[in-house]
N, C-alpha and C positions, 0 to 999 in steps of 0.2 A: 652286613648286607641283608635287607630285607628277602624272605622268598617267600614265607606266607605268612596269610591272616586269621583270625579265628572270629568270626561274630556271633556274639549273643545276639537273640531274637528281639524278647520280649522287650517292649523298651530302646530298645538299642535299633535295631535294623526296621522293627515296626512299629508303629505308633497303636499299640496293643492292652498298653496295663492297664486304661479306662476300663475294658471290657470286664474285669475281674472286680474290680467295684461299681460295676453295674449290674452286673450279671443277676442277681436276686431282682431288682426291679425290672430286669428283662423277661426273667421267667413270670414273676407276678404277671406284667405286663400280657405275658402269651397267653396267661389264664383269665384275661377279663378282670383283674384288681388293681388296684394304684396301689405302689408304695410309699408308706411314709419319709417324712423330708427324712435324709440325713441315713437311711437305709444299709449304704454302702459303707460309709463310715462305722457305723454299728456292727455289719457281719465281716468287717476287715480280719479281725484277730481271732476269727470262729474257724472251723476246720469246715469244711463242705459236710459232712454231718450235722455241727453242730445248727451249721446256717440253715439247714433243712428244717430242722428240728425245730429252732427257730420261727420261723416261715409258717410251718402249718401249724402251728400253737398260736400265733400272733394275729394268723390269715385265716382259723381255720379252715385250715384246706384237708380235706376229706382223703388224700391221697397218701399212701404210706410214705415215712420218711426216706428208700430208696427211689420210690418214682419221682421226690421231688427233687434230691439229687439228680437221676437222669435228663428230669427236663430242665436243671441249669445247667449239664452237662450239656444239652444239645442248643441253650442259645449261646456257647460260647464256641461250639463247633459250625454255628449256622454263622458267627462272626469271622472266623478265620476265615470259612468256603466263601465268603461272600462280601464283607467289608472291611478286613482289617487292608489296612495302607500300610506303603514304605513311607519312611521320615524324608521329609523333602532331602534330596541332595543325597540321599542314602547308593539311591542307584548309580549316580555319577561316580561317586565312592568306586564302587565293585567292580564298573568300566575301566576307571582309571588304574586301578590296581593288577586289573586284569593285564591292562596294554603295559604295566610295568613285569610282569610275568611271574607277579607276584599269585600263588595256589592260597585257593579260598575256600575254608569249613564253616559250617554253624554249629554251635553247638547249645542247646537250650534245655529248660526245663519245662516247656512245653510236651506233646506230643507230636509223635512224627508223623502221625497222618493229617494233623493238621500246619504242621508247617508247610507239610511238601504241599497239600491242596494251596495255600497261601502262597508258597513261589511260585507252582505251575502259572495260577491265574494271572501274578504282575510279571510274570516273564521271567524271571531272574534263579530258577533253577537248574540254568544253563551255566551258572555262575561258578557253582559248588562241587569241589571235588566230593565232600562229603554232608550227611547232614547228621550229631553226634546229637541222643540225649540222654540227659541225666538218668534216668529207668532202667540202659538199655545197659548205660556204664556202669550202675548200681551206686552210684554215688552222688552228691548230689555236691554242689558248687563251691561248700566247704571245703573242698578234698579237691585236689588237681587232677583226676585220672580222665576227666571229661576232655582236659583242655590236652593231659598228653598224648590219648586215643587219636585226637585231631591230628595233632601235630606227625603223631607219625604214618596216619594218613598219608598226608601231605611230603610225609621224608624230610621234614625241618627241625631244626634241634630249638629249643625255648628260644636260646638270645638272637634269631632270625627269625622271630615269628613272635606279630601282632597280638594281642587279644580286646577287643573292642565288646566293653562291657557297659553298663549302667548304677550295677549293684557294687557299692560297696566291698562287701565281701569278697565277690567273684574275683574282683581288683584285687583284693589282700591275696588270697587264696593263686592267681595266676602271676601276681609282681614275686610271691617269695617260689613260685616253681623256675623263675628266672626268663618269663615272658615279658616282653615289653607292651606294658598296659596302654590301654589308651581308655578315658573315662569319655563317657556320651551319657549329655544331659538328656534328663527326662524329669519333668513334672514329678512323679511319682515318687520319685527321692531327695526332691526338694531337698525337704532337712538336712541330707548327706552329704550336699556338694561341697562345701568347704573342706570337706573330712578326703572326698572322692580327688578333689583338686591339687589338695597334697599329697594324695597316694598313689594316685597313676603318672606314669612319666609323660603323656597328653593327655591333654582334655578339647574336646572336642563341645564348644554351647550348643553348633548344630553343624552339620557337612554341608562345610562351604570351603572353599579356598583352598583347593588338595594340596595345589602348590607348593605352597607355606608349609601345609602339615606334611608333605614326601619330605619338603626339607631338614625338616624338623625329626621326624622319623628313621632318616640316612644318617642322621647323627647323633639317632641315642647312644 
């Protein structure tokens, strides 16, 4: 029997990962310069130092490499407070899971001040018994402590309880704690989804059809 769920954020509940490869040609953007094509792809595999670093060598920008950190920190905070979206169907999800009396966490590698500003605004932090992050667990998605913290939250033991992820990983790391995964596509991991398809016990292309998927769900 199902009794709860766990959702990942980024990717998963919000249509959010663009912001993260954009985010450099946003902060450019805030200061009056264009970035070059192909930007995001470039500072993908950089740390937020390096991208900084980066940035004002390429840009010369006059600003120490901490303050160019803070102002990509603050256009990806001004996207949470103010444009990041739920994935079509995502809310119908949480309603219907709700009316099954199914207990619902998030648990992310975001920040918690910016998620909770992102549920207040579309409503949906009425949803959530908890909101779990990786910072707070000390661990990060490798490790299952994120998704057990939830879970006992909620008072559910793994094999009664969802975890609706996007990443790979998160999938491997929550199927061998003995959670019943569910994989939800996202652009961003493209390359993954044949790998994701076989490792989650659903897969999810987008939230549609709860129906099908409670049925499918009551009988892993």
């Amino acid at each position: 029997m199902i009794k709860g769920a766990i959702f990942d954020i980024d990717g998963t509940l919000l249509d959010s990962m663009p912001v993260w490869d954009e985010a450099g040609e946003r902060y450019l953007k805030s200061i009056g310069l264009a970035a070059e094509y192909g930007l995001g792809g470039k500072m993908f595999s950089m740390t937020m130092e390096e991208g900084a670093r980066y940035l004002k060598e390429a840009y010369r920008i006059p600003d120490s490499t901490a303050g160019i950190v803070d102002g990509i920190n603050r256009q990806i905070e001004e996207f949470y407070l103010y444009e990041a979206e739920l994935k079509t169907g995502a809310e119908e999800y949480l309603n219907r899971l709700e009316e099954k009396s199914v207990r619902l966490t998030a648990a992310t590698s975001s920040d918690r001040y910016l998620v909770e500003a992102a549920f207040v605004r579309l409503g949906i932090d009425r949803c959530f018994d908890g909101i779990f992050t990786c910072s707070e667990a000390g661990a990060g998605k490798d490790e299952p402590r994120i998704y057990l913290e939830a879970a006992s939250c909620m008072g559910t033991k793994p094999e009664e309880t969802l975890v609706f992820e996007d990443a790979l990983h998160a999938i491997e790391t929550s199927a061998a704690s003995g959670f019943i995964t569910v994989g939800v596509y996202d652009s961003s991991s493209e390359g993954q989804q044949e790998e994701i398809c076989r490792k989650a016990q659903m897969y999810l292309k987008a939230f549609r059809d709860f129906d099908t998927f409670w049925e499918s769900a009551t009988t892993c």
